[in-house]
TIBAVEX-242616 format. One record per atom (N, C-alpha, C): residue number from 1; chain; x, y, z. Coordinates in steps of 0.1 Angstrom, whole numbers, plus 5000, padded with zeros to 4 digits. Last residue first. Layout:
N
torza_kolfi_c1_c2_c3
NUM_A_X_Y_Z $
...
END
This chain:
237
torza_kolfi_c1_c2_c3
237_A_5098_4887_4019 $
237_A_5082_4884_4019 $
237_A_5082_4873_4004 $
236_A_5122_4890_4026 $
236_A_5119_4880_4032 $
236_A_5105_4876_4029 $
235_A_5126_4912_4008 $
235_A_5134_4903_4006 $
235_A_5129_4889_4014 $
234_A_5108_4934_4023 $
234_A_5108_4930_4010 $
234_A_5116_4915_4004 $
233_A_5125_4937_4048 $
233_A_5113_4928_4045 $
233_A_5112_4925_4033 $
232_A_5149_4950_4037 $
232_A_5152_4937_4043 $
232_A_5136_4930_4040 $
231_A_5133_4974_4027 $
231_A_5143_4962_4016 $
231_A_5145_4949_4021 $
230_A_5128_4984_4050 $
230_A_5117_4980_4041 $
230_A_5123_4971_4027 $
229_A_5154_4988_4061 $
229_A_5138_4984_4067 $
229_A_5130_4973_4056 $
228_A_5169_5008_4051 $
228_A_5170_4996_4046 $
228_A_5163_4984_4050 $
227_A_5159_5032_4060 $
227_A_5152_5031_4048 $
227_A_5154_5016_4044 $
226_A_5150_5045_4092 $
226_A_5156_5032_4085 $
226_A_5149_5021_4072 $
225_A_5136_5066_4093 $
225_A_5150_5067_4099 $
225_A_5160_5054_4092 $
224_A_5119_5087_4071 $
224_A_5124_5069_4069 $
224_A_5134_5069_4077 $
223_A_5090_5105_4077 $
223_A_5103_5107_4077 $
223_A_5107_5092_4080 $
222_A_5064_5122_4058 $
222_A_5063_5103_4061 $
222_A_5084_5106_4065 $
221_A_5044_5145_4062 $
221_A_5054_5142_4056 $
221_A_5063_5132_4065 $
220_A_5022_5153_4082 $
220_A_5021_5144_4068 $
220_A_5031_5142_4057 $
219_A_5035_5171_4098 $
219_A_5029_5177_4090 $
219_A_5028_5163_4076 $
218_A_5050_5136_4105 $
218_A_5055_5154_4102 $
218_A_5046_5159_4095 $
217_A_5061_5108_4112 $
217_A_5052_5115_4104 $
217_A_5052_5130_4112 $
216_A_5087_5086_4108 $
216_A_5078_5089_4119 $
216_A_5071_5100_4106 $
215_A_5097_5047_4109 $
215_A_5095_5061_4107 $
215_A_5087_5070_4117 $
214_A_5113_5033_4128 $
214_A_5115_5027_4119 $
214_A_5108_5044_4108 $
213_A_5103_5030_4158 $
213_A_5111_5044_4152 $
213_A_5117_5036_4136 $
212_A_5083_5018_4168 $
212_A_5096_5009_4166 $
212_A_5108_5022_4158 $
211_A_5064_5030_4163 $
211_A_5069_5031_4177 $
211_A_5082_5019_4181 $
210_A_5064_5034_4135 $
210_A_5068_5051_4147 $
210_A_5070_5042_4161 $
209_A_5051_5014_4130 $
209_A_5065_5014_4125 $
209_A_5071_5027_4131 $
208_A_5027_5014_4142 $
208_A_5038_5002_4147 $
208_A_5050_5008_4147 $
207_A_5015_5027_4130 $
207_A_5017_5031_4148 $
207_A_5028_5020_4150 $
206_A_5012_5020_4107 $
206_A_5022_5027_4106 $
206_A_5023_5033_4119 $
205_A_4993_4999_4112 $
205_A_5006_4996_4107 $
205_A_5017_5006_4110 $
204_A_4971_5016_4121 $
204_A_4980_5003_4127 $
204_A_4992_4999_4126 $
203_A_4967_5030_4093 $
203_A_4972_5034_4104 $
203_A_4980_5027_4119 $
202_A_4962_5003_4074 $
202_A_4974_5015_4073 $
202_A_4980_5024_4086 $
201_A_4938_4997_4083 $
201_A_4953_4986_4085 $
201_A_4964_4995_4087 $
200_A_4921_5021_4083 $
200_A_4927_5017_4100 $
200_A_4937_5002_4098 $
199_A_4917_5023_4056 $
199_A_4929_5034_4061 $
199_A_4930_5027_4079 $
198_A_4926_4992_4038 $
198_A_4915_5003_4046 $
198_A_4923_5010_4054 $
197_A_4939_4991_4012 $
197_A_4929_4981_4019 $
197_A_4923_4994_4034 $
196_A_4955_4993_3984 $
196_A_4937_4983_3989 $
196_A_4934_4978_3995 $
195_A_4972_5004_3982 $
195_A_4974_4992_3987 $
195_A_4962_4981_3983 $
194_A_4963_5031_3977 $
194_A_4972_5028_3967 $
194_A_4974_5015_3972 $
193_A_4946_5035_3997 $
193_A_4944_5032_3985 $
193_A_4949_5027_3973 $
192_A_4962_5039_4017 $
192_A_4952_5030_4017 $
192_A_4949_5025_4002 $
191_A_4972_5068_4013 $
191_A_4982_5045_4009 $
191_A_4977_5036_4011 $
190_A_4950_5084_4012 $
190_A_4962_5079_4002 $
190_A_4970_5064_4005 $
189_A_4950_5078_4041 $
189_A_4936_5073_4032 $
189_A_4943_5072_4018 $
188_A_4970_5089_4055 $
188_A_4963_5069_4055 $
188_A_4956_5067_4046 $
187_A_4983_5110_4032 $
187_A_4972_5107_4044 $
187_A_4973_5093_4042 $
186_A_5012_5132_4028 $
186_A_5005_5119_4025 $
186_A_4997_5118_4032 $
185_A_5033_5155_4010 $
185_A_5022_5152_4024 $
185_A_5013_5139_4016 $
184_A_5064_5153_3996 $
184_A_5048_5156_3997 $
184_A_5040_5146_4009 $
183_A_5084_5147_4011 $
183_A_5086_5161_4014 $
183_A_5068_5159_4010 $
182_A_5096_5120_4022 $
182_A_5090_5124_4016 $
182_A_5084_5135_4017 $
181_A_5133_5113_4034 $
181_A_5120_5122_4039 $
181_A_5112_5119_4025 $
180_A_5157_5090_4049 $
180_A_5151_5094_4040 $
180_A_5135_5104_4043 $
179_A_5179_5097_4072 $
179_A_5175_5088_4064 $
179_A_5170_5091_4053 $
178_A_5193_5126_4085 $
178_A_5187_5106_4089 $
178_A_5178_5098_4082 $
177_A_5201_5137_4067 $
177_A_5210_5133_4079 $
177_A_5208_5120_4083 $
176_A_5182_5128_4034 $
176_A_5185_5137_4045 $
176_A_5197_5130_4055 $
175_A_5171_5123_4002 $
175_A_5180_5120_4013 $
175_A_5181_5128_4027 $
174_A_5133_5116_3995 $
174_A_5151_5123_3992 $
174_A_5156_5121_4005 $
173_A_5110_5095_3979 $
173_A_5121_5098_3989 $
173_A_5131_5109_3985 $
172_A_5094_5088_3956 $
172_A_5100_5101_3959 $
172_A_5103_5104_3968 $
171_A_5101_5062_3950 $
171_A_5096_5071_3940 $
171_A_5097_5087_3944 $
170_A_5110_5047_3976 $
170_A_5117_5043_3965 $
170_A_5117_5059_3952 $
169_A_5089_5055_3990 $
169_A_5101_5060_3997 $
169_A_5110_5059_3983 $
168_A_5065_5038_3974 $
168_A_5067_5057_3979 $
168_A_5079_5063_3978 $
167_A_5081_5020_3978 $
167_A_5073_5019_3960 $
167_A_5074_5034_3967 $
166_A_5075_5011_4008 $
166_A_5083_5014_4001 $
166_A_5085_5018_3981 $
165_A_5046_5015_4013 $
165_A_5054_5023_4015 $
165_A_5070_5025_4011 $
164_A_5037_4994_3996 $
164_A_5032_5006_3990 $
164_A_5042_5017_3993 $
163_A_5045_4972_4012 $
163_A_5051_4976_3997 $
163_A_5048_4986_3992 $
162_A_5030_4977_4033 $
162_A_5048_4978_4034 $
162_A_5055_4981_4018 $
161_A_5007_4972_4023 $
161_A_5013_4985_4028 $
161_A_5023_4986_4027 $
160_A_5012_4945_4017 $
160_A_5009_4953_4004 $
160_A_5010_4967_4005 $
159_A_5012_4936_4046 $
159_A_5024_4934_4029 $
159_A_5021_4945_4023 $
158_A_4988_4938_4051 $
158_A_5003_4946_4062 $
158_A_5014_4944_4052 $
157_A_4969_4919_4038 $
157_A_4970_4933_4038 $
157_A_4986_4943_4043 $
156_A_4978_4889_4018 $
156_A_4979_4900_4029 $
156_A_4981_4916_4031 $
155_A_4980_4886_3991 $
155_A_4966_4888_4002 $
155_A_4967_4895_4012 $
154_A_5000_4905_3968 $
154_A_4994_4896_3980 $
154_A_4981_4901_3984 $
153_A_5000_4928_3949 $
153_A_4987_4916_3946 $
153_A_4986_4904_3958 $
152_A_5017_4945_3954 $
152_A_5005_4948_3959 $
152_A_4996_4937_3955 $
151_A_5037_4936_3937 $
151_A_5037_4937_3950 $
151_A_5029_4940_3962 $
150_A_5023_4938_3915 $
150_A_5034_4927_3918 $
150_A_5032_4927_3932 $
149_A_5024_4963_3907 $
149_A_5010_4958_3906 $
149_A_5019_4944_3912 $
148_A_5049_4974_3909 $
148_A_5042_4980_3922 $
148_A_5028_4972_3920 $
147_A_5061_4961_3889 $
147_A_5066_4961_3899 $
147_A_5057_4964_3909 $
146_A_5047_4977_3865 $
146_A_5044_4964_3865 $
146_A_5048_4956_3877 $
145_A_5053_5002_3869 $
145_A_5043_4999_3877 $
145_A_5040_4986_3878 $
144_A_5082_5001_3861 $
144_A_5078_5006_3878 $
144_A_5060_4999_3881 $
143_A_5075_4994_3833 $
143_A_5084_4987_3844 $
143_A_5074_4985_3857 $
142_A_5061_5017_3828 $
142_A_5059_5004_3825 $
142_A_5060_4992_3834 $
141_A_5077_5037_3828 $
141_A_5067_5037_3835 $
141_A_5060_5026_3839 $
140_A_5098_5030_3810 $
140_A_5100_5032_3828 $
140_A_5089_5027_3832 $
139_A_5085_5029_3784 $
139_A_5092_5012_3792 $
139_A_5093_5020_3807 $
138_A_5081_5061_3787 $
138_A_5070_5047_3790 $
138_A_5071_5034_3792 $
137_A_5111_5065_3783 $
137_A_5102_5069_3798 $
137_A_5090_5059_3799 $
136_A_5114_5058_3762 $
136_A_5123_5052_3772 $
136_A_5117_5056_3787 $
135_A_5100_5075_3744 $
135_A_5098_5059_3745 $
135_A_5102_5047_3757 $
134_A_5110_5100_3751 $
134_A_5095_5093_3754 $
134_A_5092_5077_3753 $
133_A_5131_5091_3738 $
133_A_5134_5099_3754 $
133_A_5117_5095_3758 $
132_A_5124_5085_3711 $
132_A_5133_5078_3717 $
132_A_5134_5082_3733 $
131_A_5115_5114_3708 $
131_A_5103_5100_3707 $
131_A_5112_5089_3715 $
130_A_5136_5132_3703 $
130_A_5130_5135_3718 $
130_A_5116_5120_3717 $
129_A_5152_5120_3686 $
129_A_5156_5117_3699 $
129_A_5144_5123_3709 $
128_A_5136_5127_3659 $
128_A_5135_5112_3667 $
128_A_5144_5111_3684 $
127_A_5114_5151_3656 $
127_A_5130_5148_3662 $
127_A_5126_5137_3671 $
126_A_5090_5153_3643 $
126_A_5102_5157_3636 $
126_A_5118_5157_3642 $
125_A_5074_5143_3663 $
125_A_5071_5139_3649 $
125_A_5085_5141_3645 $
124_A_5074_5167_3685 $
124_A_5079_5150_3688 $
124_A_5078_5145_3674 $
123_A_5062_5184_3674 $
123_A_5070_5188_3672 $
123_A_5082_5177_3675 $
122_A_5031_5171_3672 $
122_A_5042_5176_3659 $
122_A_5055_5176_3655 $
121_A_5030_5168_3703 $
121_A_5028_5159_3694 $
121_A_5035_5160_3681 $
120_A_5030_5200_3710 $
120_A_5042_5190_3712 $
120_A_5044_5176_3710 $
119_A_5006_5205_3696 $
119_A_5019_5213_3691 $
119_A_5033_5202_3697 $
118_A_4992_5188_3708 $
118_A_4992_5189_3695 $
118_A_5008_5199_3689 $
117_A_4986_5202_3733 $
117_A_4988_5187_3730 $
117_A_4994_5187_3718 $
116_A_5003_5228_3746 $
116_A_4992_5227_3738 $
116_A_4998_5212_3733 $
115_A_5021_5231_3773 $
115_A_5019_5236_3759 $
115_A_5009_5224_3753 $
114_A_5030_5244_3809 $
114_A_5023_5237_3799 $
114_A_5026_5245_3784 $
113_A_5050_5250_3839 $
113_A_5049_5249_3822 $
113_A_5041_5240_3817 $
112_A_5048_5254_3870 $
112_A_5049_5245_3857 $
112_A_5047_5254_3848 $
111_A_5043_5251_3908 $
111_A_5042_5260_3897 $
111_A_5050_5249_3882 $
110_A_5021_5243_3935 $
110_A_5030_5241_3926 $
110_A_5032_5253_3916 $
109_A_5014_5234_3968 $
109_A_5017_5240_3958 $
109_A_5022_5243_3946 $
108_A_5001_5199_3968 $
108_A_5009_5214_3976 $
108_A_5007_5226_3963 $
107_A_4988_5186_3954 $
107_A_4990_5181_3965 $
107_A_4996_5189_3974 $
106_A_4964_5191_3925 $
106_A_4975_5193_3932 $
106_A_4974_5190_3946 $
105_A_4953_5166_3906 $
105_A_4949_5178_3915 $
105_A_4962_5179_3925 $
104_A_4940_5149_3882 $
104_A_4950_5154_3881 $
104_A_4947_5169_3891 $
103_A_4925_5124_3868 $
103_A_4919_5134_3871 $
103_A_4938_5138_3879 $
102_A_4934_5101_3840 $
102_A_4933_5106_3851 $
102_A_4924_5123_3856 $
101_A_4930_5103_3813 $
101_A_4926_5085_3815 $
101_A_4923_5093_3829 $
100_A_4918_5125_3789 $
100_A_4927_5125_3799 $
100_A_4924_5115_3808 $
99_A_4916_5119_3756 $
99_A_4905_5126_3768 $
99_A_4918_5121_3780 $
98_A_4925_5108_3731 $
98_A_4918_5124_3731 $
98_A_4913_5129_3742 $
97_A_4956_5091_3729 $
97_A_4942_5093_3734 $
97_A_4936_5108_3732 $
96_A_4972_5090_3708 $
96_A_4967_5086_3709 $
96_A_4956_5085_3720 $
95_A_5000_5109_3713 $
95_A_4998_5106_3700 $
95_A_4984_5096_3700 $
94_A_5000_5094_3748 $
94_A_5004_5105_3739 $
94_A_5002_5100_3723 $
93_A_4991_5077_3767 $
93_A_4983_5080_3758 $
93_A_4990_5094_3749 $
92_A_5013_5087_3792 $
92_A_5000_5080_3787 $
92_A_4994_5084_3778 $
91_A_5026_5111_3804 $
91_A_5029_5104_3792 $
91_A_5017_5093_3788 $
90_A_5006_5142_3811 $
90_A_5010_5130_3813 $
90_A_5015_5123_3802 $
89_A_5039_5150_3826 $
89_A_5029_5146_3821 $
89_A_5016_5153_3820 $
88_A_5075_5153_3834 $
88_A_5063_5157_3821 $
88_A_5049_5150_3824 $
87_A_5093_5168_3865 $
87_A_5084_5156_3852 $
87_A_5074_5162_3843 $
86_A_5097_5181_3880 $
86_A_5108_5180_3871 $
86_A_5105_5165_3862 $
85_A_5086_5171_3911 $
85_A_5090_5181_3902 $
85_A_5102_5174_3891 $
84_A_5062_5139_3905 $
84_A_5072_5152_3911 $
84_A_5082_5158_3905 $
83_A_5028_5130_3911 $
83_A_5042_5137_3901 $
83_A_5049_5139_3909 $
82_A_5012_5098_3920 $
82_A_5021_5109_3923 $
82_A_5031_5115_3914 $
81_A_4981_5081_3922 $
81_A_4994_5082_3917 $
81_A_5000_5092_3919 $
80_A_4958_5053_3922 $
80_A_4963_5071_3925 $
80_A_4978_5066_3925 $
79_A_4926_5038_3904 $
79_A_4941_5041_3903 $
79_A_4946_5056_3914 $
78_A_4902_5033_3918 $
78_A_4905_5026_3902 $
78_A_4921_5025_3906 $
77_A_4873_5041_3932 $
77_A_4885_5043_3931 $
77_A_4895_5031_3925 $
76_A_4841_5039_3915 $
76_A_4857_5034_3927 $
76_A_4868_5037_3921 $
75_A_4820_5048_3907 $
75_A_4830_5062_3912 $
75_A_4838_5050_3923 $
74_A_4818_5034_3882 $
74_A_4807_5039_3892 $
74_A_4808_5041_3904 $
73_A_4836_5036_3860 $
73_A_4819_5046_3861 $
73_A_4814_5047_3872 $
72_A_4865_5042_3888 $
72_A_4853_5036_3881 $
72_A_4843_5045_3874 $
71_A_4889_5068_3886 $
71_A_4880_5061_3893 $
71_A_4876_5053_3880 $
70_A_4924_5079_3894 $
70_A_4910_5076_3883 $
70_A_4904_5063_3886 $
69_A_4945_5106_3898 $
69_A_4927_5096_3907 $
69_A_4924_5092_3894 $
68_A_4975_5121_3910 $
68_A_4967_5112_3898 $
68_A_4958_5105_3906 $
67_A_4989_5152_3925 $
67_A_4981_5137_3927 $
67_A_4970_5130_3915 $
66_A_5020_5170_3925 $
66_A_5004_5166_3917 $
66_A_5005_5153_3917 $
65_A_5038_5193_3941 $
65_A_5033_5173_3940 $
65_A_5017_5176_3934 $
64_A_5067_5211_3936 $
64_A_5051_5211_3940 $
64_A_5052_5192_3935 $
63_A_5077_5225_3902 $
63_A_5082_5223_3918 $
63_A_5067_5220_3925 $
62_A_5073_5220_3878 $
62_A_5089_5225_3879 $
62_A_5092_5230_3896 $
61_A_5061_5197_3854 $
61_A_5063_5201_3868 $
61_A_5073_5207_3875 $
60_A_5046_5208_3827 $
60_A_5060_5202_3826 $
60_A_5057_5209_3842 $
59_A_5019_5189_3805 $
59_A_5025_5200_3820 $
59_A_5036_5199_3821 $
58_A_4996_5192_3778 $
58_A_5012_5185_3783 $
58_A_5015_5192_3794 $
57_A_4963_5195_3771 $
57_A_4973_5202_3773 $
57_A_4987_5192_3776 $
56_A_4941_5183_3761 $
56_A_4949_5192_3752 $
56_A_4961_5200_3754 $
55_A_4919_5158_3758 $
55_A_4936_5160_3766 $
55_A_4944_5171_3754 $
54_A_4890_5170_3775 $
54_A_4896_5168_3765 $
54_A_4913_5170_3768 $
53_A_4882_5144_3801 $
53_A_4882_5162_3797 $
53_A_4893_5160_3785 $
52_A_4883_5121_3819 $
52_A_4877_5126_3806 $
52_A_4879_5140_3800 $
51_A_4893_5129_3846 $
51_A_4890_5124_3842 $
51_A_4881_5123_3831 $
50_A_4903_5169_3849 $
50_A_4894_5156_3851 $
50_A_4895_5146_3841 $
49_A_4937_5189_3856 $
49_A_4922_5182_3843 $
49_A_4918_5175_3852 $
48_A_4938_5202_3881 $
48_A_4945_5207_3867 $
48_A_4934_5200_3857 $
47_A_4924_5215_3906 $
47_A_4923_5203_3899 $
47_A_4930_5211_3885 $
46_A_4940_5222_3940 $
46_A_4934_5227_3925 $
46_A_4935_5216_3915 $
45_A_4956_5218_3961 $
45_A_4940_5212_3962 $
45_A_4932_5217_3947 $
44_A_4976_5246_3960 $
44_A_4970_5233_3968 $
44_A_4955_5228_3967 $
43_A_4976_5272_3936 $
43_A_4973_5267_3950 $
43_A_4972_5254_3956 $
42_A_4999_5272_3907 $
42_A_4987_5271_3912 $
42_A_4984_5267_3930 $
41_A_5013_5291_3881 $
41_A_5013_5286_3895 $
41_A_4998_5282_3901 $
40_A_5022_5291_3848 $
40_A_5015_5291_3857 $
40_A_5017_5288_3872 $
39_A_5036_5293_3820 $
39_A_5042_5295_3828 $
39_A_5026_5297_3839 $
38_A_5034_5279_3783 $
38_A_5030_5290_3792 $
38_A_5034_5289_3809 $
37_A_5049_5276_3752 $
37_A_5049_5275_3766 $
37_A_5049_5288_3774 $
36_A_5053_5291_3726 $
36_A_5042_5281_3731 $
36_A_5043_5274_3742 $
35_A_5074_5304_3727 $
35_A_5066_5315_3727 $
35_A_5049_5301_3728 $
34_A_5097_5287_3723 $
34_A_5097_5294_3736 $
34_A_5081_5301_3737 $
33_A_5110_5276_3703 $
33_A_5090_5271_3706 $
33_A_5086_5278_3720 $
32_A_5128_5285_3696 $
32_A_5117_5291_3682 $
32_A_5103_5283_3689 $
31_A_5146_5275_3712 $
31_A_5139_5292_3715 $
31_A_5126_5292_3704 $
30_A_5151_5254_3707 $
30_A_5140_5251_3718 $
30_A_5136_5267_3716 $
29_A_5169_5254_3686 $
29_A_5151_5243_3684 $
29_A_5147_5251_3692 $
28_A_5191_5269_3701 $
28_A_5185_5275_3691 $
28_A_5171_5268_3687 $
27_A_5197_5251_3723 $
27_A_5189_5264_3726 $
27_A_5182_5267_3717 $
26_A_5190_5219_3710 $
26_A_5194_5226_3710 $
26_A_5193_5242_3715 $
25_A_5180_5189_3724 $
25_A_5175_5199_3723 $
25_A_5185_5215_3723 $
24_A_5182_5167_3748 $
24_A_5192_5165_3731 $
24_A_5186_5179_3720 $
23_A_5169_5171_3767 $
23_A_5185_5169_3770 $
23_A_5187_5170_3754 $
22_A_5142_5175_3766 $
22_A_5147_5184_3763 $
22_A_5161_5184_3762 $
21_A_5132_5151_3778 $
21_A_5124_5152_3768 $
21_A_5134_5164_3760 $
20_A_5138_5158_3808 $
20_A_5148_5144_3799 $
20_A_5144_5153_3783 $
19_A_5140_5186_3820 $
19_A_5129_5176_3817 $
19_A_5141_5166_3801 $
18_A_5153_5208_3827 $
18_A_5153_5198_3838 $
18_A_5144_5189_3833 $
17_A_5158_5227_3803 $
17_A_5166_5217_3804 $
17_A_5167_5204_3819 $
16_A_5135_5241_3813 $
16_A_5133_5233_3806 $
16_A_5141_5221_3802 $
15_A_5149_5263_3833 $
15_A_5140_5256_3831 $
15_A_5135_5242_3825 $
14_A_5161_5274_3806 $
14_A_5173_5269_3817 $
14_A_5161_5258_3828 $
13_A_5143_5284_3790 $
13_A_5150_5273_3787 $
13_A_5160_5268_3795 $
12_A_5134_5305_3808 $
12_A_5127_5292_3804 $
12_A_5136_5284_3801 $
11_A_5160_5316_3808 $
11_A_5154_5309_3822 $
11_A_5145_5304_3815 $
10_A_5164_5328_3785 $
10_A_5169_5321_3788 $
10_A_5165_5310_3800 $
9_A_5140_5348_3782 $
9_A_5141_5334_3773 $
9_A_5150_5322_3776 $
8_A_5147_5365_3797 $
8_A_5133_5357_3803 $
8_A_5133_5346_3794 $
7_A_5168_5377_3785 $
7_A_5172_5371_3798 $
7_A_5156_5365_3801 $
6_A_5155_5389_3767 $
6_A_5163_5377_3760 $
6_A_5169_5372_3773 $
5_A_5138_5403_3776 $
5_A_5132_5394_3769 $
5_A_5144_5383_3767 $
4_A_5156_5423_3784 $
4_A_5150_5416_3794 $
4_A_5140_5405_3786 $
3_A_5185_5421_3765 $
3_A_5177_5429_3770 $
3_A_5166_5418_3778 $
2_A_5222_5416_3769 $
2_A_5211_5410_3766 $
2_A_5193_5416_3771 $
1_A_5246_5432_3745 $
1_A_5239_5433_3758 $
1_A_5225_5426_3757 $
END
């Protein structure tokens, strides 16, 4: 009979099996590190690290949107970026940076798993499939972004929206009756930025694309009636 520690060990690790990093991970590996993962929740608008802070922790996202900022020395805005559940980071700079490249603040609610940098640097050391599953995730990340710097390097501003919003819809759309939803809340001033260009193109733009019902906006959750929209342009730009 399983006593209540041995049923809280399981759900971590039933948990855990939603992160790639863990598919080739046997219960018996994963229970002997059960006791170095911690279990948190946090409120909306909480900062997890800043930019520079020592990188000591790994997060594992198990519901909720955490937003990536990293600015200039001389505070521009640089890079923003989006988790979603059922991701690790950050992967940047693993085995090699000491300070965290982003600032990292939640976007809703969330709850996760962290463990100590170093202990899951070690334990990556001694099983080549979970470096091979990290290695495969940084070509991802690689990729994707090498694609979204591509697409946002026209001149034109009403492009580089369009491409931001699709790069969004693409990254964390889910499906619904009519189309597609982004469940985390977004502001103009977010896809302004991620575009580079000022939150009244973005807003223009996106009065257009509501009154052409192409989408529409919900408590800042961006709803896609017609996701193959943004493919057809993409194809003609």
């Amino acid at each position: 009979m399983l006593d209540a520690s041995n049923i809280a060990d399981l759900d971590i690790i039933t948990d855990l099996r939603h992160f790639d990093i863990f598919n080739h991970i046997s219960d018996k590996t994963l229970s002997k590190y059960l006791s170095y993962f911690y279990f948190r929740s946090f409120k909306k608008n909480q900062c997890l690290f800043m930019q520079g802070d020592p990188r000591d922790k790994i997060f594992f996202l198990l519901d909720g949107y955490i937003m990536y900022e990293r600015s200039s020395e001389e505070g521009t805005m640089m890079y923003l970026d989006f988790i979603k559940k059922n991701q690790m980071f950050p992967y940047v700079g693993i085995f090699q940076d000491k300070v965290y490249q982003d600032t990292a603040v939640t976007v809703t609610d969330v709850q996760l798993y962290f463990i100590q940098t170093h202990i899951l640097e070690e334990w990556l050391k001694t099983n080549p499939k979970q470096l091979l599953s990290i290695i495969h995730k940084l070509s991802d990340i690689l990729n994707l972004h090498q694609k979204r710097v591509q697409k946002t390097m026209t001149p034109n501003a009403q492009e580089r929206v369009l491409h931001t919003l699709q790069f969004l819809m693409e990254d964390l759309g889910e499906k619904t009756k009519e189309g597609l939803i982004i469940p985390c809340p977004l502001t103009a001033a977010n896809i302004a930025k991620m575009s580079g260009t000022s939150r009244e193109t973005v807003s223009l733009l996106m009065n257009q694309l509501k009154r052409e019902q192409i989408i529409s906006v919900d408590a800042k959750k961006i709803h896609f009636h017609q996701p193959e929209y943004f493919k057809e342009v993409h194809q003609l730009l």
